[in-house]
KEKOLBA-627903 format. One record per residue: residue number from 1; residue in one letter; chain; x, z, y of N, C-alpha, C in turn. Coordinates in pm, 1 decimal, always signed. Layout:
<tibas>
<NUM, "A", "A", <X, Z, Y>, <X, Z, Y>, <X, Z, Y>>
...
</tibas>
This chain:
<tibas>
<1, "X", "A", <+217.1, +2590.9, +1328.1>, <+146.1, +2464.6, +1315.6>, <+56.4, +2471.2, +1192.8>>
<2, "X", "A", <-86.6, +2399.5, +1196.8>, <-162.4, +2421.8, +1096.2>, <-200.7, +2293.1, +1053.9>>
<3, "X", "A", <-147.1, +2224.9, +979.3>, <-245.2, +2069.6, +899.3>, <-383.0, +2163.9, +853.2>>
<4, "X", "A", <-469.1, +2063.6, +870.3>, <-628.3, +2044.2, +822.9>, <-677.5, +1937.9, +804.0>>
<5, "X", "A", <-815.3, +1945.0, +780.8>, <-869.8, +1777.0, +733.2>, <-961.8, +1763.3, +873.5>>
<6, "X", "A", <-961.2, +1591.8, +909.8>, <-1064.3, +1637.7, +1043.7>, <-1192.1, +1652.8, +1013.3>>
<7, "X", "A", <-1197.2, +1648.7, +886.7>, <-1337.3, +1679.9, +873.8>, <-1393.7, +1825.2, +939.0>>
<8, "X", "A", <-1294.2, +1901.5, +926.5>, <-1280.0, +2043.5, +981.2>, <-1299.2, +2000.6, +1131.5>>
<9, "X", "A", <-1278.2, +1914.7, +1191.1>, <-1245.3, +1925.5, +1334.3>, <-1294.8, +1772.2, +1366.6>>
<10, "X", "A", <-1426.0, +1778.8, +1344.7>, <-1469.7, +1631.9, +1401.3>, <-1501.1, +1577.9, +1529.0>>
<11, "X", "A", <-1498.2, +1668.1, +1597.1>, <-1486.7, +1663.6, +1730.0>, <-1351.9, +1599.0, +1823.5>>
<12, "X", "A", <-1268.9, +1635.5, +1732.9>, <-1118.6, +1525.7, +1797.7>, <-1123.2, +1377.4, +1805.5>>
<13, "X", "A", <-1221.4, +1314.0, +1682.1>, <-1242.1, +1206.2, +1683.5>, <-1174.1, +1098.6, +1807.5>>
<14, "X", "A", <-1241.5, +1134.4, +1920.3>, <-1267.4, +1036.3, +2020.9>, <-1077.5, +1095.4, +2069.9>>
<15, "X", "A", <-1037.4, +1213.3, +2066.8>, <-875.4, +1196.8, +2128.8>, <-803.8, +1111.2, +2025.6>>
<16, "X", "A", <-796.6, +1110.6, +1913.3>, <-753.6, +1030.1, +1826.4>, <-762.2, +916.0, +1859.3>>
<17, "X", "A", <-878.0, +827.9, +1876.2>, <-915.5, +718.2, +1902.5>, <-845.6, +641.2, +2003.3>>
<18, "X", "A", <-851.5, +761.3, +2107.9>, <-722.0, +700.3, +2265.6>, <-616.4, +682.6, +2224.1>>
<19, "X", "A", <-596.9, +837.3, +2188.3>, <-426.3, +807.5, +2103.3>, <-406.0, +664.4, +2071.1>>
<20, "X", "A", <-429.5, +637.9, +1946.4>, <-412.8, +523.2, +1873.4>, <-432.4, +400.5, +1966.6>>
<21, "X", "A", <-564.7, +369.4, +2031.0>, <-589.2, +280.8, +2119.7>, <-470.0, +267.9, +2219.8>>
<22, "X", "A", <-435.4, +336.4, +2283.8>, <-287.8, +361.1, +2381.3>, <-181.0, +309.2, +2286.5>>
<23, "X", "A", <-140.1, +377.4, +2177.3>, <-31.9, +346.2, +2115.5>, <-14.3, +184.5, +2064.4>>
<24, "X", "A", <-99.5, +117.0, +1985.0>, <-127.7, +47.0, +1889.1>, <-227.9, -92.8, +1920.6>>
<25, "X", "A", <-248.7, -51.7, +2049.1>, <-390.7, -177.1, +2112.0>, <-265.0, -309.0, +2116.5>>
<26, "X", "A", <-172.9, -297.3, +2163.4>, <-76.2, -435.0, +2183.0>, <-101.7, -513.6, +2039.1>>
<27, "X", "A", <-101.9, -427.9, +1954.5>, <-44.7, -517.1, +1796.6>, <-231.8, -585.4, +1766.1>>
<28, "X", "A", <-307.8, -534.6, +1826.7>, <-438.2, -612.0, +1763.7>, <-497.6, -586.9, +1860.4>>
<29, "X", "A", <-495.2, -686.2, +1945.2>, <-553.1, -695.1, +2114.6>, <-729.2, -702.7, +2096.1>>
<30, "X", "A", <-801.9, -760.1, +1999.2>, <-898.5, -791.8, +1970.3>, <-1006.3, -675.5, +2021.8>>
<31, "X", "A", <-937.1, -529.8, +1932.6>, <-994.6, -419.3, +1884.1>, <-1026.1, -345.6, +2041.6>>
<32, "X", "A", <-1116.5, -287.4, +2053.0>, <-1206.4, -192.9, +2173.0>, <-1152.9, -60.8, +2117.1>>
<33, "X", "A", <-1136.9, +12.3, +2266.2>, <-1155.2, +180.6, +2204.0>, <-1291.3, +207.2, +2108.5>>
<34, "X", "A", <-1374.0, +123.5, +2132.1>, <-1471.6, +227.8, +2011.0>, <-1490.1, +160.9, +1941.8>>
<35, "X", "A", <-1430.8, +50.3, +1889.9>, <-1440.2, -15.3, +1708.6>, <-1337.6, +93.1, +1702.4>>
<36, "X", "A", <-1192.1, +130.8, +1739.4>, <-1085.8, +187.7, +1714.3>, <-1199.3, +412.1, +1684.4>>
<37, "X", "A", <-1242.4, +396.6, +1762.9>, <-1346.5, +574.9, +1769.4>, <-1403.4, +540.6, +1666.7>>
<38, "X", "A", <-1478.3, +425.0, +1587.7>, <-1569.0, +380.1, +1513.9>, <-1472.1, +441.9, +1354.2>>
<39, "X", "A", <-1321.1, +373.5, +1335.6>, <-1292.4, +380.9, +1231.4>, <-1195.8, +546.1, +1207.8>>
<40, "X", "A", <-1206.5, +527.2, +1317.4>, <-1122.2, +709.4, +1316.2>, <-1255.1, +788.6, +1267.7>>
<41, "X", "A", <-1396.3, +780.4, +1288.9>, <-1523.2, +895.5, +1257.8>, <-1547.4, +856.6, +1134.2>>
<42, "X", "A", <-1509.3, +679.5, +1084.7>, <-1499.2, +740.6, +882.4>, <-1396.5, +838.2, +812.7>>
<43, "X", "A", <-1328.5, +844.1, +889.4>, <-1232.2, +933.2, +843.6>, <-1250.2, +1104.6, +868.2>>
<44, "X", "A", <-1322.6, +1107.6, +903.2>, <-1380.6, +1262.1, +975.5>, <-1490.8, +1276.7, +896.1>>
<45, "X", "A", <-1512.8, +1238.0, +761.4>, <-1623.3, +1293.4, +717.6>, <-1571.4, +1330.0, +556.0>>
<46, "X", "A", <-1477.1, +1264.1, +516.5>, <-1435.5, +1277.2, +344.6>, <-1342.4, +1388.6, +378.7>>
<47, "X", "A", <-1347.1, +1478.4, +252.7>, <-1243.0, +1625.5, +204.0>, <-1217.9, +1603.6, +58.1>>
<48, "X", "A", <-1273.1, +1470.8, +6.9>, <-1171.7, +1483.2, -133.3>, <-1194.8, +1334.9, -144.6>>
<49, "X", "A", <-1196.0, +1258.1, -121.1>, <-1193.1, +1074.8, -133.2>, <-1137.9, +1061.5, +20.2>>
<50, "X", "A", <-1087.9, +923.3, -15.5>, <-1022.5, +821.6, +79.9>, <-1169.4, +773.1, +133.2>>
<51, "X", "A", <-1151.3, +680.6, +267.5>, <-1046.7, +739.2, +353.8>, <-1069.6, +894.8, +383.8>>
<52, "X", "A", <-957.4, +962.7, +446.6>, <-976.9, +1060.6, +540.9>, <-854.3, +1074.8, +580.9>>
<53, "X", "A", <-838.1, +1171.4, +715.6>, <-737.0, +1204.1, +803.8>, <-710.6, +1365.3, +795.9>>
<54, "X", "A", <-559.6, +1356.6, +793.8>, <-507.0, +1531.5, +836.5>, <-492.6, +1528.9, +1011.5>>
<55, "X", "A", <-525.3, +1621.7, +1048.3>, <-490.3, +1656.4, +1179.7>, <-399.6, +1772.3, +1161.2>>
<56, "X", "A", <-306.5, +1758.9, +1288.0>, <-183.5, +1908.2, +1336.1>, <-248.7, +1951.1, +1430.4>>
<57, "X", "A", <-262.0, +2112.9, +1423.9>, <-276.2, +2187.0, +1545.1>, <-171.0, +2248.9, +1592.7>>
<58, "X", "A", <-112.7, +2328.5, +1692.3>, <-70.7, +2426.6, +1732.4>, <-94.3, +2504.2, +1811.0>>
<59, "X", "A", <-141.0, +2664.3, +1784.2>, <-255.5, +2752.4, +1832.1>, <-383.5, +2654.7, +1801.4>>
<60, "X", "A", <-450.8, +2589.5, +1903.4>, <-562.3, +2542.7, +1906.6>, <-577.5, +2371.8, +1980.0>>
<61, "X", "A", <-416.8, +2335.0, +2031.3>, <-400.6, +2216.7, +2037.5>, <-353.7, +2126.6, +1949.7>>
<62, "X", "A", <-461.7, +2027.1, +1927.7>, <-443.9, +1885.9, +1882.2>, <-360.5, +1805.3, +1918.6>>
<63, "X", "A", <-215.1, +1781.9, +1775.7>, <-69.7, +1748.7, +1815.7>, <-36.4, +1641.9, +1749.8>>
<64, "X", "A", <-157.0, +1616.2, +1642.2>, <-121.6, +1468.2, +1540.0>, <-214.5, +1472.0, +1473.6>>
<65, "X", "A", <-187.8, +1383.7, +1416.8>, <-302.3, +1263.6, +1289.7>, <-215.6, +1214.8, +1211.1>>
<66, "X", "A", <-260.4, +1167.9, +1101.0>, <-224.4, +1108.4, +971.7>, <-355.8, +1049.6, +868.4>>
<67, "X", "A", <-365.2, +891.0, +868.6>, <-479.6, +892.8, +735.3>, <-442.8, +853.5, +600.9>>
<68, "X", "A", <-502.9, +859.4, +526.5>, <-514.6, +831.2, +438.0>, <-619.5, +744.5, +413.1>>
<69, "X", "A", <-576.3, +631.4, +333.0>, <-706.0, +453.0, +347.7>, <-667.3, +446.2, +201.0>>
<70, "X", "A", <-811.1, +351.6, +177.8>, <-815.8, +260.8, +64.7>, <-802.5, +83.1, +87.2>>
<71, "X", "A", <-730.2, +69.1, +24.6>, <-670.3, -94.8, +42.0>, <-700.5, -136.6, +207.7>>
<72, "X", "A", <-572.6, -106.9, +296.1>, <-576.7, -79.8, +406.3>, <-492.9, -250.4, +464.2>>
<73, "X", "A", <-437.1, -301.2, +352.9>, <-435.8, -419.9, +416.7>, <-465.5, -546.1, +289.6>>
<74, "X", "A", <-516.9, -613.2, +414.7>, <-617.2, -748.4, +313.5>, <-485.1, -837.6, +221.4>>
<75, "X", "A", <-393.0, -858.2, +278.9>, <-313.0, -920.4, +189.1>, <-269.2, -851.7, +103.7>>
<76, "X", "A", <-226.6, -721.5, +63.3>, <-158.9, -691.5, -41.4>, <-330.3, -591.5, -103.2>>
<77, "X", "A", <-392.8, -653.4, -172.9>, <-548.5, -577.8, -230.7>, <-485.2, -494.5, -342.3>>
<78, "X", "A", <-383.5, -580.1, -411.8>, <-347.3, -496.1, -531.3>, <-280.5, -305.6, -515.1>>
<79, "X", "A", <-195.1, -285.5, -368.9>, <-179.2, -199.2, -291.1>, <-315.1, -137.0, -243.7>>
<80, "X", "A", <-350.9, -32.0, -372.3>, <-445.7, +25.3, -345.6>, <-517.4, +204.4, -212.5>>
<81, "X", "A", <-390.7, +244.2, -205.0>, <-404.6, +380.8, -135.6>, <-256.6, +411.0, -33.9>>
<82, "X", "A", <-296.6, +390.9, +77.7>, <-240.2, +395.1, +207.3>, <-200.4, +522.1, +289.5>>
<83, "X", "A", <-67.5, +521.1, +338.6>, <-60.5, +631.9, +443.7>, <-114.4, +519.7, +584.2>>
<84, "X", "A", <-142.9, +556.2, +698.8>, <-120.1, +509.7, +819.1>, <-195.4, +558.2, +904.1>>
<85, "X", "A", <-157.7, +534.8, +991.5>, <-184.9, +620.8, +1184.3>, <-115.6, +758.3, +1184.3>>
<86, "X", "A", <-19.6, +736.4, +1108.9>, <+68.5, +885.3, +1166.0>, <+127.9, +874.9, +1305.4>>
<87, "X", "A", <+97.3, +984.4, +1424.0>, <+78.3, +986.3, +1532.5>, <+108.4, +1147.1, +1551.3>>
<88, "X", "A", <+229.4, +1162.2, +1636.4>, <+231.6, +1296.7, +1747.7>, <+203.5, +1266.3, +1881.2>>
<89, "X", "A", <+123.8, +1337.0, +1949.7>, <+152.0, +1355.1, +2094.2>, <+285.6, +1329.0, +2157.2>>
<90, "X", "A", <+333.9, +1295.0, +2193.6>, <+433.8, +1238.5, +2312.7>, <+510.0, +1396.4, +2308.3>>
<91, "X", "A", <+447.2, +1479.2, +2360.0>, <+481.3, +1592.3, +2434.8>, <+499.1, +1683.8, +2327.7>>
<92, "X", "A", <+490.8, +1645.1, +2224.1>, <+539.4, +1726.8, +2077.8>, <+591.5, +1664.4, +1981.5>>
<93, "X", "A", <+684.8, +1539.6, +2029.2>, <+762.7, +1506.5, +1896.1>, <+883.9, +1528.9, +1925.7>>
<94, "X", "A", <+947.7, +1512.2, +1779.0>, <+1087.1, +1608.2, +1731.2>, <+1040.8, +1742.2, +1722.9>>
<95, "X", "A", <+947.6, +1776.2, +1670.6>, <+911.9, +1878.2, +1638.3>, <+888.0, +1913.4, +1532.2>>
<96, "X", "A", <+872.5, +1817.4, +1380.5>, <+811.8, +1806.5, +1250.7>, <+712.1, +1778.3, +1213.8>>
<97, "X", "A", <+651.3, +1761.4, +1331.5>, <+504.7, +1756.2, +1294.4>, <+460.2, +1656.5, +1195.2>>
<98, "X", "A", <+538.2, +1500.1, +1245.7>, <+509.1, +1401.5, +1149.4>, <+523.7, +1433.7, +990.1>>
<99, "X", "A", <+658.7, +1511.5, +990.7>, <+732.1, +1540.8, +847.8>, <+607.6, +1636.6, +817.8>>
<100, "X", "A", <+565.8, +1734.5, +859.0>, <+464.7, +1830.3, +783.0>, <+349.5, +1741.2, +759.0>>
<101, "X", "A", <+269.4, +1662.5, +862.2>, <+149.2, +1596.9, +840.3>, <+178.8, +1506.8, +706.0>>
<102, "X", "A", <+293.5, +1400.7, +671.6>, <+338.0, +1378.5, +557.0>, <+336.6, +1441.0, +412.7>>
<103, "X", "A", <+409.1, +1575.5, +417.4>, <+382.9, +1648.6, +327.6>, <+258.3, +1687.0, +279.2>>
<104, "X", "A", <+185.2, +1716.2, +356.7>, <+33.9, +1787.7, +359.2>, <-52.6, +1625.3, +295.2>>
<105, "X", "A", <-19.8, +1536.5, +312.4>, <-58.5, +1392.9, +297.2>, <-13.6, +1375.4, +120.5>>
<106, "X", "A", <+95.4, +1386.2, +105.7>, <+133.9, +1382.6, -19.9>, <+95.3, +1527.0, -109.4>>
<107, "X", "A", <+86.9, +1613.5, -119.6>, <+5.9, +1723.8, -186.3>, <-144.5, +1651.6, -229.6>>
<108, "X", "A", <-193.1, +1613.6, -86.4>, <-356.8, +1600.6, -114.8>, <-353.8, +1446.9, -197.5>>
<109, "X", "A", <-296.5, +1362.1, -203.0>, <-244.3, +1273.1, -257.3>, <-270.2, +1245.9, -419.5>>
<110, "X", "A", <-211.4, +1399.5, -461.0>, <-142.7, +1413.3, -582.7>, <-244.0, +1521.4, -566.7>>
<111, "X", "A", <-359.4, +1555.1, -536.0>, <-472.9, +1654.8, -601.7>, <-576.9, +1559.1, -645.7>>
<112, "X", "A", <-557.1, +1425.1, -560.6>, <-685.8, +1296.3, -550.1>, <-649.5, +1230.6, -671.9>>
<113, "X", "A", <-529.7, +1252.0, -801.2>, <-468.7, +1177.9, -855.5>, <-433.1, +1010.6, -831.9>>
<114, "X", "A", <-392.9, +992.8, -699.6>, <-326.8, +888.5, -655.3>, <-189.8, +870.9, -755.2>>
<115, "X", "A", <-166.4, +776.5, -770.9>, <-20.8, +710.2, -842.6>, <+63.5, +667.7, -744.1>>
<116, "X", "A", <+4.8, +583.3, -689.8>, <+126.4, +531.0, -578.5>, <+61.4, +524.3, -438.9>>
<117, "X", "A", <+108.8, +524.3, -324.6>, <+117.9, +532.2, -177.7>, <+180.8, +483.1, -81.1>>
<118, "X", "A", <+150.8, +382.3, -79.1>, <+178.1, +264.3, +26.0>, <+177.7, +296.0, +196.8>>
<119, "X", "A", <+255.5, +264.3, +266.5>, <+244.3, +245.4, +423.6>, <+294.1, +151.0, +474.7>>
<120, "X", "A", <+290.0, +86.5, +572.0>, <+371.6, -51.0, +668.3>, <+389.5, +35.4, +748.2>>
<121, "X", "A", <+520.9, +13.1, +825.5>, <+564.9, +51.8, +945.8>, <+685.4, -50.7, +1035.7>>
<122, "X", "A", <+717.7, +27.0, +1160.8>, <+808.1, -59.4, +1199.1>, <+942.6, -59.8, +1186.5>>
<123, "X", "A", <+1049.9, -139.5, +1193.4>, <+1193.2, -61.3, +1140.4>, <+1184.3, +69.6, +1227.1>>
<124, "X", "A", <+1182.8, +118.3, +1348.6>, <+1211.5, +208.6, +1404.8>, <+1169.4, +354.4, +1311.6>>
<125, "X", "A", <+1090.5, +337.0, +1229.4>, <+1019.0, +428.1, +1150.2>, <+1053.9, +462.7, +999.3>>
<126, "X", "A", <+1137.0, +362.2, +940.8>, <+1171.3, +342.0, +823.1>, <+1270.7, +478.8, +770.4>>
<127, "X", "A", <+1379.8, +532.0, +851.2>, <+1442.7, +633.5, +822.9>, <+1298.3, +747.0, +778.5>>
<128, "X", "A", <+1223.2, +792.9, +855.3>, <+1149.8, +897.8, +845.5>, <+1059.0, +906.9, +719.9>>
<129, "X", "A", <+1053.4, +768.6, +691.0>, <+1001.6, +746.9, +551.5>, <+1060.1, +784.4, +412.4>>
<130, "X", "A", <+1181.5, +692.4, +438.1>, <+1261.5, +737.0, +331.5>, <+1315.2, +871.7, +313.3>>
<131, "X", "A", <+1316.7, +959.4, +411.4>, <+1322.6, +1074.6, +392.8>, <+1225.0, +1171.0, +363.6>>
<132, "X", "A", <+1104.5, +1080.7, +309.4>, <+1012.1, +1146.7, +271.8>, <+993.6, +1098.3, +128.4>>
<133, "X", "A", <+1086.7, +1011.9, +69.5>, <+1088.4, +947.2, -49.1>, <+997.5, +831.0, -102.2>>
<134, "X", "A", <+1002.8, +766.1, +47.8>, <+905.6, +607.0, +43.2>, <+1034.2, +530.1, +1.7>>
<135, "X", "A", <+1025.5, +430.7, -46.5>, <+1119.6, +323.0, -83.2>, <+1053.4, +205.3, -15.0>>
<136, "X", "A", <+1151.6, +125.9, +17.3>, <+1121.2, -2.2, +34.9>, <+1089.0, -111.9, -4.7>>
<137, "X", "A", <+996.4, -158.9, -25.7>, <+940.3, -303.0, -109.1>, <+964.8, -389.6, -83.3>>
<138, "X", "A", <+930.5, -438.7, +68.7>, <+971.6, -583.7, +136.2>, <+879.6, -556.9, +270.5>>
<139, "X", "A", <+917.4, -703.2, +316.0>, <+901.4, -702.6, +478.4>, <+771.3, -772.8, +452.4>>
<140, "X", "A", <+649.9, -752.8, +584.8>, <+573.4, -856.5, +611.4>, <+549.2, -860.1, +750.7>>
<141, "X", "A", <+417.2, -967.6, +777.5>, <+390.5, -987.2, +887.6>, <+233.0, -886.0, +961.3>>
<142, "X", "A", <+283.6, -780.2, +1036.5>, <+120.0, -766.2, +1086.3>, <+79.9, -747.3, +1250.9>>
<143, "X", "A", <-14.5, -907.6, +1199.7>, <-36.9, -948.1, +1337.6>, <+105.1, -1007.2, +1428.8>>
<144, "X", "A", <+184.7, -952.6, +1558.6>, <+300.6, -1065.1, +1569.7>, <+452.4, -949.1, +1511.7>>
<145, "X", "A", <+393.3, -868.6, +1461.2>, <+517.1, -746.3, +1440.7>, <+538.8, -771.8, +1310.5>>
<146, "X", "A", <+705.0, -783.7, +1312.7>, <+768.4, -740.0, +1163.9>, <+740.2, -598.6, +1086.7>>
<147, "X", "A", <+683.0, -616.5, +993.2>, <+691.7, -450.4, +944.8>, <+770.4, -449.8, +824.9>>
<148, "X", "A", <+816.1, -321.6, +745.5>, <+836.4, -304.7, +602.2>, <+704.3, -256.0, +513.3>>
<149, "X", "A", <+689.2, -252.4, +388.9>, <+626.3, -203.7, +339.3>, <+651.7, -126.6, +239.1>>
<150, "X", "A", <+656.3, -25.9, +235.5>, <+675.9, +102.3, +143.1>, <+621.4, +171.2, +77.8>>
<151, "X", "A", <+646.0, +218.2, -51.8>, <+573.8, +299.2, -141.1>, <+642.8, +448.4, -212.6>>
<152, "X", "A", <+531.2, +538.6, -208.5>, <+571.8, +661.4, -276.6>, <+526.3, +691.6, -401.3>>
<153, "X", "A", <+525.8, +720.2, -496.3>, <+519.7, +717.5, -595.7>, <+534.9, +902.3, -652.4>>
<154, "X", "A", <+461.6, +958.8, -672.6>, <+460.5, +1144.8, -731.2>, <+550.8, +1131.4, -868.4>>
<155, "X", "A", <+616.1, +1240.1, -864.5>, <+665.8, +1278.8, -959.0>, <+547.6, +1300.5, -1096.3>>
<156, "X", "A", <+606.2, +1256.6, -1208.6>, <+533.9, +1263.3, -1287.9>, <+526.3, +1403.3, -1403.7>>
</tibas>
């Protein structure tokens, strides 16, 4: 398996976009596949500033995503630098992929001199976090889903 930046691979753009659109359209019914293609291709252009996205390959198939955002949600502004859209293919999870795209997320993280690293997720997701050494902050609301909100913080 190989993490990269999609800037490397801007052409995935638009599978990403489904992805996510498929996965994630319930929680913000509003959003079109291509406002959703729209905000995945800012992310396909930065290799050392936010936003941008890691992609997983294996051999030459496209197996995940992960971005990295700047103040990614309007209520918490002071929560400046974001994990979110971590995403495997269906047909390749339990595989690590998430856990490597993570890692590879936190390295580049801590080259960008980020301090802290925020994500929302759903409980179903919360173990995988903390085993990546997110802690828990508190709960909120996004859109009609309960989430947590969590932060990582680099060793100093």
């Amino acid at each position: 398996m190989e993490i990269s930046l999609l800037a490397d691979f801007p052409h995935e753009a638009p599978q990403i976009a489904k992805w996510y659109y498929d996965e994630w359209a319930r929680i913000a019914p509003d959003f079109t596949e291509a406002m959703v293609l729209e905000k995945v291709i800012e992310k396909s252009v930065n290799r050392n500033k936010l936003p941008l996205s890691l992609v997983a390959h294996i051999d030459t198939e496209l197996v995940g995503v992960l971005e990295l955002k700047f103040r990614e949600n309007k209520h918490y502004p002071e929560y400046e630098h974001w994990v979110g859209g971590v995403f495997t293919h269906q047909s390749h999870r339990c595989k690590g992929i998430a856990h490597k795209l993570l890692d590879s997320a936190k390295e580049k993280t801590i080259s960008l001199g980020v301090k802290k690293l925020y994500l929302q997720c759903e409980s179903f997701n919360i173990k995988l976090y903390l085993n990546h050494d997110f802690k828990v902050l508190h709960q909120a609301q996004h859109h009609e889903i309960e989430t947590t909100i969590m932060v990582w913080e680099p060793d100093t």
